[in-house]
N, C-alpha and C positions, 0 to 999 in steps of 0.2 A: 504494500500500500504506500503512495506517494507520502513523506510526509508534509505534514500542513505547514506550509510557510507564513506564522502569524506576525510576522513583522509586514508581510504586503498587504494581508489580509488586512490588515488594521488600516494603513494606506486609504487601502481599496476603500471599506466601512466606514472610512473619517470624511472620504470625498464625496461619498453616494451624498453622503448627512449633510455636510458642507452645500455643495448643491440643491438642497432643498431647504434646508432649514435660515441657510448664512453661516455665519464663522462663532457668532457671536450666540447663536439660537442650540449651540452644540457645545456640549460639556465633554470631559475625561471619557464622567461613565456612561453616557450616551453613547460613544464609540466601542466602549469596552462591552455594554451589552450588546452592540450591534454583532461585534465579533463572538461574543460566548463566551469571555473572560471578566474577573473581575478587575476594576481599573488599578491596585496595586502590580497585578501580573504585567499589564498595559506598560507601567512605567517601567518595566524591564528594560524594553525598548525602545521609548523616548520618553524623553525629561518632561515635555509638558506639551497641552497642546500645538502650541505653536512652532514646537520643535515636529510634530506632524504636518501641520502646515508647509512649515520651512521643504521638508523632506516631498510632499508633491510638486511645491513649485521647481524644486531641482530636478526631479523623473519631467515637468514638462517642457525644462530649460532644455535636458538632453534628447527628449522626443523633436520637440523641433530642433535640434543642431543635426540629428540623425537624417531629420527630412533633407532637411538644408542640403547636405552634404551630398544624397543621393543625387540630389538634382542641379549639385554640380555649384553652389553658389553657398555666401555664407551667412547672409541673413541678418547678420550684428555690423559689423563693422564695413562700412563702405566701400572705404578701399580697396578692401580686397574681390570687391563685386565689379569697378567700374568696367576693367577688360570685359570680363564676362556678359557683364548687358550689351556693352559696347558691342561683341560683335556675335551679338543673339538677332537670331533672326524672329522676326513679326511671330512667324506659326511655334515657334521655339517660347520667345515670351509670354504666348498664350498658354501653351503647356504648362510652363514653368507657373503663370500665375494661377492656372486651372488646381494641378496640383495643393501647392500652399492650400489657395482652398480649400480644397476637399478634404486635407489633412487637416485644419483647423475645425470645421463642419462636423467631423467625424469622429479623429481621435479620443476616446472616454475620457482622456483625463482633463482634455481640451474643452473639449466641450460641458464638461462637470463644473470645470473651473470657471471658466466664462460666465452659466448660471448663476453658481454662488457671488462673485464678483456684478451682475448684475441685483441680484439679491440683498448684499447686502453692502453697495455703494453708500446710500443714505445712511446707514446706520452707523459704519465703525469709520472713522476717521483715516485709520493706516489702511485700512481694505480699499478705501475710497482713492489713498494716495497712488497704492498699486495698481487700480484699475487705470486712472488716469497717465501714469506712466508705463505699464505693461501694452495699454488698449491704442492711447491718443497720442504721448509725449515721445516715446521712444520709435515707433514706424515711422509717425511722420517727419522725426529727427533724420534718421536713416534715411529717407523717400528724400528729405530737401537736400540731405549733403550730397548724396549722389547724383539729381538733378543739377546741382548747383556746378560737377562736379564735371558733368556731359555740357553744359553750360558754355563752360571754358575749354573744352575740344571746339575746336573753330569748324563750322561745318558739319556739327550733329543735333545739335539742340537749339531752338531758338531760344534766344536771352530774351528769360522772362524773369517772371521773380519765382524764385525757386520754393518759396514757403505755400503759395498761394498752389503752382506746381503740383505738390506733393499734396498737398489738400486734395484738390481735381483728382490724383491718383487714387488716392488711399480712402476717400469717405464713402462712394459709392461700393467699394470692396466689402467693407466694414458693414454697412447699412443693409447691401445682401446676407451677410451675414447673421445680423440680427433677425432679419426675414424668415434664412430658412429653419434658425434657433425656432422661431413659433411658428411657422408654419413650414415643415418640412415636407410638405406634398409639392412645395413652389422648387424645390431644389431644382430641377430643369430649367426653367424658367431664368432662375439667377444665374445657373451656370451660362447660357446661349446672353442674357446680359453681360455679362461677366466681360466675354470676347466680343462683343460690339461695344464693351467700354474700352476695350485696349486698344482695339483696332481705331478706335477715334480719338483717342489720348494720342497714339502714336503720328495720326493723321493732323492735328493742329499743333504738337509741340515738336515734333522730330524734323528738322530738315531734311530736304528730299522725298517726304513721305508723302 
């Protein structure tokens, strides 16, 4: 018999909860009944809730680095993307953005964690900081430095303003997004959106497009 891995399990039971309840709507032993143990056993393997916490955000830090990587690009840090967009082709950027998608749309831990984080924005202060920086502050940071970035390649990008840029990019993404979170029967629909946003992103800011 396989034995039971309760340090994921617990993971697993703190996210399901997290997700429906909020962060702040879930206790120790609310995780620890979820799993079948009592919450002293619980702390065997982490110090406190938040060291729970901490531990899914790292599985979803690595889940997306895992995407990233398959698909050839790296998702955090600019620089190291400019080549790569640079000489990605239109039906390749499609892919690539399709992807991403789907992988955030889908992933459990992704999509658990996005629930909770819209759940409990209004209520806890540092949940609210992390959505705003997880969700809004850090892609669009990304989106304008690497726009900013094709900008200054003479001959690929029209000089526009890169902040406003990465907004046009990134909100209709995001906004599908939220769509297919409450109505996942439209998943179709955002995806074939999806690719008439890029393909006309591409067509009003790219030169030669």
């Amino acid at each position: 018999m396989e034995k039971r891995n309760t340090k994921q399990i617990i993971l697993d039971e703190a996210l399901e909860l997290f997700s429906k309840c909020g962060y702040d709507g879930v206790t120790v032993a609310d995780i620890a009944d979820a799993v079948g143990i009592k919450a002293a056993s619980l702390y065997k393997h982490y110090k406190s809730k938040q060291d729970i916490f901490d531990s899914i955000l790292a599985i979803a830090a690595d889940g997306f680095r895992q995407q990233t990587e398959l698909l050839g690009i790296d998702g955090h840090e600019y620089e190291n993307d400019i080549q790569c967009y640079t000489d990605m082709s239109l039906n390749t950027l499609i892919q690539t953005g399709t992807a991403l998608f789907l992988y955030a749309l889908h992933d459990g831990t992704e999509q658990k964690l996005r629930r909770m984080f819209m759940v409990e924005q209004y209520k806890n202060a540092d949940v609210s900081r992390l959505f705003i920086h997880q969700y809004i502050n850090a892609p669009l940071d990304y989106q304008c430095a690497l726009f900013k970035a094709f900008m200054e390649q003479k001959g690929f990008m029209k000089n526009l303003d890169p902040d406003v840029a990465a907004a046009h990019f990134y909100s209709p993404i995001f906004l599908m997004l939220c769509l297919c979170d409450n109505c996942p029967e439209r998943e179709q629909e955002a995806l074939d959106f999806l690719q008439r946003h890029i393909k006309q992103f591409n067509k009003l800011y790219m030169i030669g497009e």
